[in-house]
DODO-876868 format. One record per residue: residue in three letters; residue number from 1; x, y, z of N, C-alpha, C, CB in turn. Coordinates in Angstrom, 2 decimals, always signed. Glycine has a CB too. Example, Ala and Ser with C-alpha at 12.3 -4.5 7.8 and 13.67 -1.06 7.14 Angstrom:
<rs>
+------+-----+---------+---------+---------+---------+---------+---------+---------+---------+---------+---------+---------+---------+
: type : seq :     n_x :     n_y :     n_z :    ca_x :    ca_y :    ca_z :     c_x :     c_y :     c_z :    cb_x :    cb_y :    cb_z :
+------+-----+---------+---------+---------+---------+---------+---------+---------+---------+---------+---------+---------+---------+
:  Ala :   1 :  +13.19 :   -5.69 :   +7.80 :  +12.30 :   -4.50 :   +7.80 :  +13.20 :   -3.30 :   +7.80 :  +11.31 :   -4.47 :   +9.05 :
:  Ser :   2 :  +12.85 :   -2.25 :   +7.08 :  +13.67 :   -1.06 :   +7.14 :  +12.90 :   +0.03 :   +7.87 :  +14.08 :   -0.60 :   +5.72 :
+------+-----+---------+---------+---------+---------+---------+---------+---------+---------+---------+---------+---------+---------+
</rs>
This chain:
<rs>
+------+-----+---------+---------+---------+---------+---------+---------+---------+---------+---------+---------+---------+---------+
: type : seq :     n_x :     n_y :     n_z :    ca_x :    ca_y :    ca_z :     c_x :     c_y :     c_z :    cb_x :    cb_y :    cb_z :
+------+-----+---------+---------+---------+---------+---------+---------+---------+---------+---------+---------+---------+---------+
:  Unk :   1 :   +3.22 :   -7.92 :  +22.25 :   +3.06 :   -8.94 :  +21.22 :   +2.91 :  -10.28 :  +21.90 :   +4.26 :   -8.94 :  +20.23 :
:  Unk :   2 :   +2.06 :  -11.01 :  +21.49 :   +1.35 :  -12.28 :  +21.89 :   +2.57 :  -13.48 :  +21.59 :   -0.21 :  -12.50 :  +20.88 :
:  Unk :   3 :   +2.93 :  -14.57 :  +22.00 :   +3.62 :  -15.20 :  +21.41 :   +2.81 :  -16.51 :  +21.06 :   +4.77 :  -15.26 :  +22.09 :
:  Unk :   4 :   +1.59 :  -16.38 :  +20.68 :   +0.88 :  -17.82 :  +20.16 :   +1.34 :  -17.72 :  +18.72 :   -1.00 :  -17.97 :  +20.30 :
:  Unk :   5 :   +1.77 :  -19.05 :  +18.86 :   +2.00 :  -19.42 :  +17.15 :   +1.12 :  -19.55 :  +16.40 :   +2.56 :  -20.54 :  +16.79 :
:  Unk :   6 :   -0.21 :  -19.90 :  +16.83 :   -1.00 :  -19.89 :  +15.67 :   -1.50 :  -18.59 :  +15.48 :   -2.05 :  -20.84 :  +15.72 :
:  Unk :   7 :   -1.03 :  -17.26 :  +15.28 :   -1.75 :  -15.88 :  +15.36 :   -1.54 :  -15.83 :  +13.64 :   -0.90 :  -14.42 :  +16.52 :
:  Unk :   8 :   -0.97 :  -16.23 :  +12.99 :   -0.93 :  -16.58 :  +11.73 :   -2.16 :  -16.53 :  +10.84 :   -0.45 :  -17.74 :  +11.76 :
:  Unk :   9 :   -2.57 :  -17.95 :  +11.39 :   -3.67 :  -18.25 :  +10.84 :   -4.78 :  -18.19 :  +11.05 :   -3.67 :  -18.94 :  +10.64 :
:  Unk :  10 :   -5.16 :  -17.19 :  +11.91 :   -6.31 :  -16.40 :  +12.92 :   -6.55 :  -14.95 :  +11.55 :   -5.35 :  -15.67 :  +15.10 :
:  Unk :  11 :   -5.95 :  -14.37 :  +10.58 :   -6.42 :  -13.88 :   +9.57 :   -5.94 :  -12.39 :  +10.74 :   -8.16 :  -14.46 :   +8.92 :
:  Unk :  12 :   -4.80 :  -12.23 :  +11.37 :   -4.63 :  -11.24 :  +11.61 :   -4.25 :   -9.61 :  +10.99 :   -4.15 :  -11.66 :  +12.14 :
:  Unk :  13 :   -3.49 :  -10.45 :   +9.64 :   -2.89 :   -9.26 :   +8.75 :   -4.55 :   -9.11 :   +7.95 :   -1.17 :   -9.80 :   +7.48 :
:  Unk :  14 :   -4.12 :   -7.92 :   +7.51 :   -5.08 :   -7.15 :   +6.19 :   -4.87 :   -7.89 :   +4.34 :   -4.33 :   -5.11 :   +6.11 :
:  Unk :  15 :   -5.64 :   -8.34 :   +4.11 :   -6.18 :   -8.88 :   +2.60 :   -4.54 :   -8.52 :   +1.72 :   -7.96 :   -7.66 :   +1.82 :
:  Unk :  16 :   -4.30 :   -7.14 :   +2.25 :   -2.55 :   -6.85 :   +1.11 :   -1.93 :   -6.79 :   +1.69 :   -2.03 :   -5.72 :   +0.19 :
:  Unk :  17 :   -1.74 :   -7.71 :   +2.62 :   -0.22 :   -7.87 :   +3.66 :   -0.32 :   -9.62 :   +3.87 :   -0.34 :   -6.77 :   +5.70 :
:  Unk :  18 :   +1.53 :   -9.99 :   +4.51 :   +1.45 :  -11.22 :   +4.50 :   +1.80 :  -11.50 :   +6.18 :   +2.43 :  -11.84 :   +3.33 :
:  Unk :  19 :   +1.34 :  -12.44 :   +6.76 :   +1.81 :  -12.61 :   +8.08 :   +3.13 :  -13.29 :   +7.83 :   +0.83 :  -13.42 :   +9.01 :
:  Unk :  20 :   +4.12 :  -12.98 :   +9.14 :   +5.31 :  -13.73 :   +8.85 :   +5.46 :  -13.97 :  +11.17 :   +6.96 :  -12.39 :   +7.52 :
:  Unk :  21 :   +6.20 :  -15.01 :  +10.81 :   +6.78 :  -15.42 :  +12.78 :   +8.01 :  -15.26 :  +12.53 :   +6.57 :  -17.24 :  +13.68 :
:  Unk :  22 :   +8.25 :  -14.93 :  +13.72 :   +9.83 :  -14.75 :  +14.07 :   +9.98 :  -14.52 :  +15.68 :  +10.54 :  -13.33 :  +13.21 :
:  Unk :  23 :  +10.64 :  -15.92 :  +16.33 :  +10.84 :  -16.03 :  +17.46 :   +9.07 :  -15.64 :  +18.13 :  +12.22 :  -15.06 :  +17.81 :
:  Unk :  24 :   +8.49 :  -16.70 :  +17.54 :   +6.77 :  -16.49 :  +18.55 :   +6.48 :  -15.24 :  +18.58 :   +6.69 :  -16.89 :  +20.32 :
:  Unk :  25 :   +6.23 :  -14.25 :  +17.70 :   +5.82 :  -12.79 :  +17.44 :   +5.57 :  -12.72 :  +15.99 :   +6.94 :  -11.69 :  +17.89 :
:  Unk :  26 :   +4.58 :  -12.29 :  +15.75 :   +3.85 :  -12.32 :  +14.23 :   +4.12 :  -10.55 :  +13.89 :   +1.73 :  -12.90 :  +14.31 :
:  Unk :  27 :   +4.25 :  -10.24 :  +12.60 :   +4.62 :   -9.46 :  +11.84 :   +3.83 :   -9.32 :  +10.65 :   +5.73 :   -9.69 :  +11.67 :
:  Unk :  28 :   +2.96 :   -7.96 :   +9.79 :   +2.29 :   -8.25 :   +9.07 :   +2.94 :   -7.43 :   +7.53 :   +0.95 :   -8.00 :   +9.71 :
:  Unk :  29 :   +3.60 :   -7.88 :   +6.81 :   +4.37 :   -7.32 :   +5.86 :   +3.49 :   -6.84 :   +4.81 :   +5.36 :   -8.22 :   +5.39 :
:  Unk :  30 :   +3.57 :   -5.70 :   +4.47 :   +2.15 :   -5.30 :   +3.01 :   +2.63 :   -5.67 :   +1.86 :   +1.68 :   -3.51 :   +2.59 :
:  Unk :  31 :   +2.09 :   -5.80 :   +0.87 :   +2.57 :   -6.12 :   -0.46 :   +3.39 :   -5.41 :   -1.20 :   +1.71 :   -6.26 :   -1.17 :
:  Unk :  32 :   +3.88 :   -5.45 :   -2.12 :   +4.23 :   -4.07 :   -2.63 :   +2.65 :   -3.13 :   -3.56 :   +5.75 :   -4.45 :   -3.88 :
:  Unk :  33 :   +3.51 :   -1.56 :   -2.96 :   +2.62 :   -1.04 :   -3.24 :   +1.66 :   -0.27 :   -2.45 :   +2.26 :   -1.74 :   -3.72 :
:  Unk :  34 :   +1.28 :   -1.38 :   -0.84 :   +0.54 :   -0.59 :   +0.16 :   +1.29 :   -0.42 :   +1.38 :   -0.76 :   -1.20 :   +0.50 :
:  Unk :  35 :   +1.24 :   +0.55 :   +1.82 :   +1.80 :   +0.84 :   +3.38 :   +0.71 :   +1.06 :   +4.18 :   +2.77 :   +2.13 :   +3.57 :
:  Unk :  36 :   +0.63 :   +0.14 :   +5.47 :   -0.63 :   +0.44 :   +6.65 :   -1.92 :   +0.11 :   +5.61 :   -0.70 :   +2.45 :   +7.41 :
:  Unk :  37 :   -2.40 :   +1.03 :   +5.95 :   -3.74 :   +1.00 :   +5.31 :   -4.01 :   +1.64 :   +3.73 :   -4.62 :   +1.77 :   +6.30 :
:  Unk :  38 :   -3.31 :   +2.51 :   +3.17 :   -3.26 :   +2.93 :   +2.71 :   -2.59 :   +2.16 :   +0.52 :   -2.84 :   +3.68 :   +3.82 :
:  Unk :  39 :   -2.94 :   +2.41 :   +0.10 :   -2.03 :   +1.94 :   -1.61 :   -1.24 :   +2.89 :   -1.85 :   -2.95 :   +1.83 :   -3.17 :
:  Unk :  40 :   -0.35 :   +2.84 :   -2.84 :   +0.50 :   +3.85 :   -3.39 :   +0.15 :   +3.91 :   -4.67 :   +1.91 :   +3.65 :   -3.24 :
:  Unk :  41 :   -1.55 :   +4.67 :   -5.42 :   -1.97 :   +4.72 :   -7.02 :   -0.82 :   +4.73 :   -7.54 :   -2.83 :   +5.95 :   -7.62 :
:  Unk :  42 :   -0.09 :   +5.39 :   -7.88 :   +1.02 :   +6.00 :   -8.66 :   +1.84 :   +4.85 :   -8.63 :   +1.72 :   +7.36 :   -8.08 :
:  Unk :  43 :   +2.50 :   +3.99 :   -7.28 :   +3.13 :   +3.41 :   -7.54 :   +2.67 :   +1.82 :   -8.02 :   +3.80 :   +3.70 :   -6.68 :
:  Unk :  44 :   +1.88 :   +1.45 :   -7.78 :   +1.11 :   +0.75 :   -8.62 :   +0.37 :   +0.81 :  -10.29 :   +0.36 :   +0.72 :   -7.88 :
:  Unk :  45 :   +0.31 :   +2.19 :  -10.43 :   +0.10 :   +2.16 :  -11.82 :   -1.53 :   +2.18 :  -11.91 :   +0.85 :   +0.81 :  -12.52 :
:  Unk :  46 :   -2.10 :   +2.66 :  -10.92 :   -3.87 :   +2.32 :  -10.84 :   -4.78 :   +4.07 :  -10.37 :   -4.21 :   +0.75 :   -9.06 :
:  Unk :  47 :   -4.24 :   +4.47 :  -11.64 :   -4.21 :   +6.23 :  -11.09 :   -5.22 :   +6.60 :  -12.44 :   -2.13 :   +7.35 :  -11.09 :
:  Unk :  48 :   -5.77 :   +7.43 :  -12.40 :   -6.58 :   +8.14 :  -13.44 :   -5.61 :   +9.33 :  -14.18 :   -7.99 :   +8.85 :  -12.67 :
:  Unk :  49 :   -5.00 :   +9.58 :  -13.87 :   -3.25 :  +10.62 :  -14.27 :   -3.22 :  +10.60 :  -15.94 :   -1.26 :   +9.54 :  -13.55 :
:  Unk :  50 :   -3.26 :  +11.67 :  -16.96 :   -2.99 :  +11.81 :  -18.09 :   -1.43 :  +11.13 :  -18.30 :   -3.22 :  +13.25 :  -18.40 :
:  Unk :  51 :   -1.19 :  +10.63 :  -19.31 :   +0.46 :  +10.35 :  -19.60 :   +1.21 :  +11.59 :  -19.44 :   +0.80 :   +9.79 :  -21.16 :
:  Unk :  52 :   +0.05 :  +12.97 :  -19.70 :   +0.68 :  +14.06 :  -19.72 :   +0.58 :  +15.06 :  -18.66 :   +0.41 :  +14.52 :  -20.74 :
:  Unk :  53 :   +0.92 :  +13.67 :  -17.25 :   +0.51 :  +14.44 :  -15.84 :   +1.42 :  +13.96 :  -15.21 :   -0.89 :  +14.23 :  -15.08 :
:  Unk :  54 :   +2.32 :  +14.46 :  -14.24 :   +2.80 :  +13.65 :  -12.83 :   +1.40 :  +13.15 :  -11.87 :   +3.87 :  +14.90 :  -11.74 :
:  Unk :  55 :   +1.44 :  +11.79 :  -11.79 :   +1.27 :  +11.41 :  -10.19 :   +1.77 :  +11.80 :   -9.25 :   +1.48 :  +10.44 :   -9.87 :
:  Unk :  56 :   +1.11 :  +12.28 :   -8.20 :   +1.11 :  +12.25 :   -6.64 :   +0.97 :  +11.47 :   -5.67 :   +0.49 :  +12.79 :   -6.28 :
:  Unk :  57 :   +1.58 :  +10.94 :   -4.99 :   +0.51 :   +9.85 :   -3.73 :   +0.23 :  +10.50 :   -2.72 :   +1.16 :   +8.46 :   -2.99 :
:  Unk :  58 :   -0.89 :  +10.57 :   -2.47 :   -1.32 :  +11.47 :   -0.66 :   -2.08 :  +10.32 :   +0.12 :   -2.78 :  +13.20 :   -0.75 :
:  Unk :  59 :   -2.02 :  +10.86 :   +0.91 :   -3.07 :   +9.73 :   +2.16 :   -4.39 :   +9.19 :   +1.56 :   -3.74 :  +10.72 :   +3.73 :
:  Unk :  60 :   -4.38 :   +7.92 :   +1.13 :   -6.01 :   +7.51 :   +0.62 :   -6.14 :   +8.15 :   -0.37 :   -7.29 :   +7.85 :   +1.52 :
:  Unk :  61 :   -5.56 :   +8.31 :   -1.08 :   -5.73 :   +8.84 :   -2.27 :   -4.53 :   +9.33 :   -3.56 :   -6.41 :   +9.83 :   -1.84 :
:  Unk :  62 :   -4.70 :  +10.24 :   -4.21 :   -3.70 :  +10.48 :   -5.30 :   -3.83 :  +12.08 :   -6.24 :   -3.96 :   +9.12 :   -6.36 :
:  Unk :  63 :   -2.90 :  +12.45 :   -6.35 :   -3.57 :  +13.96 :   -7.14 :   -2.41 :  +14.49 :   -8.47 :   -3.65 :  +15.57 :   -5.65 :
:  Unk :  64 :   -2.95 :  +14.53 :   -9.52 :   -2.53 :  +14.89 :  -10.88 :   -1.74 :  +16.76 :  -11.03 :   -4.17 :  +14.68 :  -11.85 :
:  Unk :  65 :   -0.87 :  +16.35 :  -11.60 :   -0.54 :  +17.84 :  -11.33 :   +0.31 :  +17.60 :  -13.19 :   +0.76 :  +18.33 :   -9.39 :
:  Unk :  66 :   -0.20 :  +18.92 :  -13.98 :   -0.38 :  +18.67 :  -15.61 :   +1.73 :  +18.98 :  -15.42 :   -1.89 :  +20.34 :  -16.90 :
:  Unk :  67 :   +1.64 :  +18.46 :  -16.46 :   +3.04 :  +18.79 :  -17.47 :   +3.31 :  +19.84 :  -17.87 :   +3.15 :  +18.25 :  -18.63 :
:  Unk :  68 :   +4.42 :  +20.77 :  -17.83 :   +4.28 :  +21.92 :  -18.62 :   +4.13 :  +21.57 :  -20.33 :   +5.59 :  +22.83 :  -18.27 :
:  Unk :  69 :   +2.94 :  +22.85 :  -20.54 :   +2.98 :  +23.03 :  -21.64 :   +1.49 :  +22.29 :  -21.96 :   +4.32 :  +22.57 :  -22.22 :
:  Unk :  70 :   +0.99 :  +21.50 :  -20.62 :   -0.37 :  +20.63 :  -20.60 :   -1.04 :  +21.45 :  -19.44 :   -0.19 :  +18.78 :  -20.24 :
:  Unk :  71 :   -2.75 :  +21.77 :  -19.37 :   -3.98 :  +22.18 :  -18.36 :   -4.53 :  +20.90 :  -18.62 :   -5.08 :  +23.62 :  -18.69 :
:  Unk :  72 :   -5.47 :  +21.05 :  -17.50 :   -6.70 :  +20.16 :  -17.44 :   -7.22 :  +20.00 :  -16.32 :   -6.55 :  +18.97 :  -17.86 :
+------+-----+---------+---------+---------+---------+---------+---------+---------+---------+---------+---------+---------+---------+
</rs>
């Protein structure tokens, strides 16, 4: 890890993360919701999922699995 202070404002973190310093070492915190690269549909609420489905979260993606007593 670099200890320039301005690594901040060089646009190092990703669009849903925030840069943070601590002791001249930059840190890129995600928002809630995304980890790494990745979102959490489900936990965000941005899922295609029937009311009458569990959400899943998988890698890059998300997968519906029905309710008993619900197909589809």
């Amino acid at each position: 890890v670099t200890t320039d202070s301005s690594l901040c404002y060089r646009d190092q973190c990703d669009i849903n993360a925030v840069c943070t310093m601590k002791h001249d070492q930059y840190a890129c915190v995600c928002n809630p919701g995304y980890r790494g690269n990745d979102i959490d549909e489900c936990g965000e609420n941005v899922h295609a999922c029937s009311p009458n489905a569990t959400c899943t979260n998988t890698v890059g993606s998300f997968s519906c699995s029905c309710q008993s007593g619900f197909h589809g």
